[in-house]
Structure formats: structure tokens, C-alpha cells
NUMILO-48265 format. One record per residue (C-alpha): x, y negated, z negated. Coordinates in steps of 0.02 Angstrom, whole numbers, padded with zeros to 5 digits, always signed. Layout:
// residues N
XYZ;...
This chain:
// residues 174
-03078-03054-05571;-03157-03045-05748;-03149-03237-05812;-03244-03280-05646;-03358-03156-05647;-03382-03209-05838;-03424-03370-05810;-03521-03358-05641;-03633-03232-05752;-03638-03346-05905;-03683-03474-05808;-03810-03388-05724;-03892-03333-05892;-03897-03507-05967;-03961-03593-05826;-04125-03472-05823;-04137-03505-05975;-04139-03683-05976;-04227-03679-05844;-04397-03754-05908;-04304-03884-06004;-04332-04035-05902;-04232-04214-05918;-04297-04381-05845;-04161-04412-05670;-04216-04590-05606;-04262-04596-05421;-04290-04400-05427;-04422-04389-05589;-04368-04239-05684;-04218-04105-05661;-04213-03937-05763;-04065-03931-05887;-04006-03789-05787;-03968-03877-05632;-03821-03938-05699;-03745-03783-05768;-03811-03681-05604;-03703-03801-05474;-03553-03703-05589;-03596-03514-05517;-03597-03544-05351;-03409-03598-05344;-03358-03466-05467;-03428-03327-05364;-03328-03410-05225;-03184-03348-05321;-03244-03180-05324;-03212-03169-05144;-03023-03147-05160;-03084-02955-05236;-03178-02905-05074;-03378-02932-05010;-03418-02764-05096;-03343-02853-05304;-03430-03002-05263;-03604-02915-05227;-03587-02817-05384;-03569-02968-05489;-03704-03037-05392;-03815-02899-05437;-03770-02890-05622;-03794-03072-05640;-03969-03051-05573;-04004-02899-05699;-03952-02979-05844;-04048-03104-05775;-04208-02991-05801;-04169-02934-05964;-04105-03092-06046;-04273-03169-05984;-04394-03006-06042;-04303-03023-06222;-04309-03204-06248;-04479-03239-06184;-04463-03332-06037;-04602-03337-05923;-04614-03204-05787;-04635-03319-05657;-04442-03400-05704;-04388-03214-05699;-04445-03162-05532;-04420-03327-05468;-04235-03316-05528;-04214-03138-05460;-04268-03181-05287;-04165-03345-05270;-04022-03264-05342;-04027-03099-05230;-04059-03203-05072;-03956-03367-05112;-03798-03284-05166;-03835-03185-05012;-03811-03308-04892;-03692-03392-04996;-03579-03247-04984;-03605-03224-04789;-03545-03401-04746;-03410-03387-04852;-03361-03219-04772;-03355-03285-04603;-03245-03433-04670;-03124-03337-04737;-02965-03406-04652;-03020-03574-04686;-02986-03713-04826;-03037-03689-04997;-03150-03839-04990;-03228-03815-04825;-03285-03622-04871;-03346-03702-05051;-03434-03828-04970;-03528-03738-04819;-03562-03576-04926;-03652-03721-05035;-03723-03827-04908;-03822-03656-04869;-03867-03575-05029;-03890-03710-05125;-04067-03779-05013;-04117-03599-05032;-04102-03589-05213;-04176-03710-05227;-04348-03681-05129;-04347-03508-05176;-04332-03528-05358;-04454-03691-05365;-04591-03623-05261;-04593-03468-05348;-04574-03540-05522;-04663-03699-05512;-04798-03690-05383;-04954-03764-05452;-04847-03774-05601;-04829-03968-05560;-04893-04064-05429;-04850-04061-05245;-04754-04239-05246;-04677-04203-05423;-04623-04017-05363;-04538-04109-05230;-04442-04221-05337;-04402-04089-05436;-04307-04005-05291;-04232-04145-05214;-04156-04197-05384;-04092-04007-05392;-04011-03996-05219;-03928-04172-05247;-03855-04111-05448;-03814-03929-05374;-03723-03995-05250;-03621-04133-05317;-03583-04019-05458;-03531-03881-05347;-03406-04032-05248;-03320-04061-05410;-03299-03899-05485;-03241-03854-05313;-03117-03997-05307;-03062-03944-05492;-03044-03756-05439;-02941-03818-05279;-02828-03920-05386;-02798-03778-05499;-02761-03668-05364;-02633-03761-05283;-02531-03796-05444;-02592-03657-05564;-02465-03703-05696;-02563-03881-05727;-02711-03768-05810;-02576-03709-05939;-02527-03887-06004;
């Protein structure tokens, strides 16, 4: 349970905090640096869910406290850290609730409808909170479309990744 956790947590902490660090995406505008690292945490929590509903809310909630205090010491604007708390809290929420109820199902199809969920409501929680009036309407937009489209396909491959891995665990030792 502890090199999940680990990296759904690290992963957590340096996507808010790349969060304002925005890179050109062509057809989308702009996405946050953190996009790409935050597709990572919502497949690692999926592993959590081997530990029981009850584990993976704890990490859930840890990762959203250090969250909060990573934010207050480095200086990152209040509105990323209450944006962050709420997305996380309410994301990971759902997140874990799909995946719950798709318990005796495939790897990939509990990964990728736990996603297909939490990952819009990241999303729009985190970049209306965050951003609003921030940037404009249409670039706000972009912004989130670009998100849901990099969360997603990196959730698909680290999904695929994790799947491999888990049906021939000895491969990660070579």
C-alpha cells in the first residue's frame, strides 16, 4: 500500500504546484504543467483499492491536507488551494465510488470509468474555482478541454502500464 499511496500523494503535491505553470498545447491554447503529472494520481489511487474504501479515503484525505499546507508554505495562491481541496475531496470521491461498484470487473474497465467520471469533475471544479475571471471565458474553456483530453490519455497509459505490470509482476524487476 505505501509506494502507491507515495506516489498518488507526490503526485498530487507537484501537480498543485505546477499548477499555474502553463505550456502552449496547439488546438487547446494552454495546459498547466500539472495536468500531466495529475492524469498519474488518479490510477495510483486505483491501486489503493485492493486495501479497502476506508485506506483509500485516508490517502485521499492526506493528499488533500498536504495539499493545504504545501500550498500555505510555498506561496501558492489561495484560490489554487481551495480550488485543489474541493476538486480533490469531491473528484477522488466519485472516483472512488465508481470504482467501488466495479469491483469484480477488469482492471482497465474500473481505471477507465472511475476516470471517465472524476476526471470532467476535476477538472471543472478545480478550473472554475481557480481560474474564473482569472482568464477569459473562451480561453478558460480551452484550458479545460486541453486538461480533460491530457488527464485522460495519461490516465489510459499509466493504466495500461499498471495492467501490464500486474499481470506479469516479475517484468518490473528486469
Amino acid at each position: 500500500m505505501l509506494i502507491p499511496a507515495l506516489i498518488y500523494i507526490t503526485a498530487v503535491l507537484a501537480a498543485n504546484y505546477t499548477a499555474t505553470w502553463f505550456l502552449p498545447l496547439p488546438i487547446f491554447g494552454q495546459v498547466a504543467v500539472g495536468t500531466f503529472i495529475f492524469g498519474i494520481t488518479f490510477t495510483q489511487r486505483d491501486l489503493l483499492h485492493q486495501f479497502g474504501r476506508r485506506r483509500v479515503y485516508q490517502v485521499i484525505f492526506l493528499a488533500a491536507v498536504l495539499s493545504v499546507i504545501e500550498s500555505v508554505v510555498l506561496g501558492v495562491p489561495y484560490r489554487i488551494i481551495i480550488a485543489s481541496f474541493t476538486a480533490i475531496l469531491i473528484s477522488e470521491t466519485a472516483d472512488t465510488e465508481v470504482y467501488q461498484r466495479l469491483l469484480n470487473r477488469s482492471w482497465m474497465l474500473k481505471v477507465v470509468s472511475s476516470n471517465a467520471v472524476s476526471i470532467p469533475i476535476d477538472t471543472l471544479i478545480f478550473n472554475l474555482i481557480a481560474f474564473l475571471g482569472v482568464f477569459l471565458p473562451l480561453q478558460l474553456l480551452g484550458i479545460m478541454w486541453g486538461e480533460i483530453v491530457v488527464k485522460t490519455l495519461t490516465g489510459v497509459v499509466v493504466g495500461l502500464i499498471t495492467a501490464r505490470q500486474r499481470q506479469n509482476p516479475q517484468q518490473g524487476l528486469r
